[in-house]
Each structure stands twice: as structure tokens, then as C-alpha cells.
N, C-alpha and C positions, 0 to 999 in steps of 0.2 A: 583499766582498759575499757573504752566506752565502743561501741557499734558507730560505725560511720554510719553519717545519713544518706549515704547511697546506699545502704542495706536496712534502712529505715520503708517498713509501707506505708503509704501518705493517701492512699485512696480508698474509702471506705466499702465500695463496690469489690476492693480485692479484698478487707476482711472476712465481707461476710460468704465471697466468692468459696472461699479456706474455709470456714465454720461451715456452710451447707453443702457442697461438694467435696470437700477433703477428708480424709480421717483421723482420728482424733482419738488421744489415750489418754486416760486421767489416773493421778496419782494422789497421794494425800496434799501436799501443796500447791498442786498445780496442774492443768488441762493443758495437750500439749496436743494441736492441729498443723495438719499438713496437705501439702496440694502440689504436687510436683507441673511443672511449666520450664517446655523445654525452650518456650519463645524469650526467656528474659535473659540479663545480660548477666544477673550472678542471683543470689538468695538476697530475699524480703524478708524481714523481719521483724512481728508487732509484739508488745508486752501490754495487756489490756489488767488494770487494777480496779474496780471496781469502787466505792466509795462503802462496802459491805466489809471491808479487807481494814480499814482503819481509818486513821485523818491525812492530811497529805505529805507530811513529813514520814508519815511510817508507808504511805503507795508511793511516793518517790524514792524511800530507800529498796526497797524492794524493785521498784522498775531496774533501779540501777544494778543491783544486784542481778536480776535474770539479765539484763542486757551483759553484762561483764562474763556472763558465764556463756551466750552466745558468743559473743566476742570470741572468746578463748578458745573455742571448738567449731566454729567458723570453718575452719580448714579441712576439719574431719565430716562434713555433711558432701553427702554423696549428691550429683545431679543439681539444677537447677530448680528451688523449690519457694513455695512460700510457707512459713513456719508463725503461727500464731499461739501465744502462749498466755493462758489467760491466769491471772495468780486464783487460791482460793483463799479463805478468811481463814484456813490456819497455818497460812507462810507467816505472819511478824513471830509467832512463837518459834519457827525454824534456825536454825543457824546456816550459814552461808554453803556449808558442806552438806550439808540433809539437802536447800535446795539445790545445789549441785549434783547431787546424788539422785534427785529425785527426775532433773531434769532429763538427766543422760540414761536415766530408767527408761523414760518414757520415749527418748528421742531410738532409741535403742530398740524397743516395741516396734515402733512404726517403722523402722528398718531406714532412719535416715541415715544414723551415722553406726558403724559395724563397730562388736564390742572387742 
């Protein structure tokens, strides 16, 4: 299951809008920011990998992977928001359920979606 690009953010003015205005939780795999916006039409959502994380077979398996995990919980995020998720350099050692697990830790924290 992949993220439609209508829930894809394409403007770099709204990442960094999410990074210095929103709040933000970090876990062992992954930082996970937010920034709630009641003017948009549904949820934005960016996966930033790094070039510190691996080569790009191993930052595009991992994109995919956090996108498939928004995907699937998509429905359970409260309010209209912007969610930027930045991976860390020890996701490739993760298994799909750790970052699953790690995500909905953190999305959980910041009171996006109720556990």
C-alpha cells in the first residue's frame, strides 16, 4: 500500500514550516514532526532519508516502508495536519514491525492518532 500524492508534501516552505513550528518526538529509528492546519484539504505527508541512513537502495526501501505504514493509519490521525518523518541511521538494522512500532510510539506521543 503506497501514500497517494495528494497526501504527498511537495513544498519545501511547508517542511521546514513542520520542523520549526511543530512538535516533534524522537524515537530510536525515527523523528516524527507535526503541525496541525485546519485550512488544508486532508493530511501532508513527507519521509526525509538522509544520505547518513545508507546508499539509495537501502533510503528507498525504508521510504517505502515508512510511507506504507502512514498509509495504513492514514485513517486513525486525528484533525488535519502535517506529519514529517525524518528516518535515523539505525532504521536499515530495524525490521518493518520495530519501525511500525516505533512509529505509532511516537505518533501516539504527540497525540496524533489515540492508542
Amino acid at each position: 500500500m503506497r501514500l497517494c500524492r495528494q497526501y504527498s508534501m511537495t513544498c519545501h516552505a511547508d517542511f521546514f514550516r513542520t520542523r520549526e513550528q511543530g512538535k516533534a518526538k524522537g524515537g530510536a529509528y525515527l523523528v516524527l514532526s507535526t503541525l496541525a492546519d485546519d485550512e488544508l484539504p486532508h493530511h501532508k505527508a513527507a519521509v526525509i532519508v538522509t544520505r547518513k541512513v545508507g546508499n539509495a537502495v537501502t533510503r528507498n526501501r525504508l521510504r517505502r516502508r515508512i510511507q506504507t505504514i502512514i498509509a495504513s493509519h492514514l485513517h486513525r490521525i486525528q484533525d488535519k495536519r502535517y506529519i514529517v518523518t525524518v528516518i535515523r541511521w539505525r532504521a536499515p538494522q530495524a525490521t518493518f514491525q520495530q519501525l511500525e512500532a516505533d512509529w505509532l510510539k511516537q505518533a501516539t506521543r504527540l497525540g496524533i492518532i489515540q492508542p
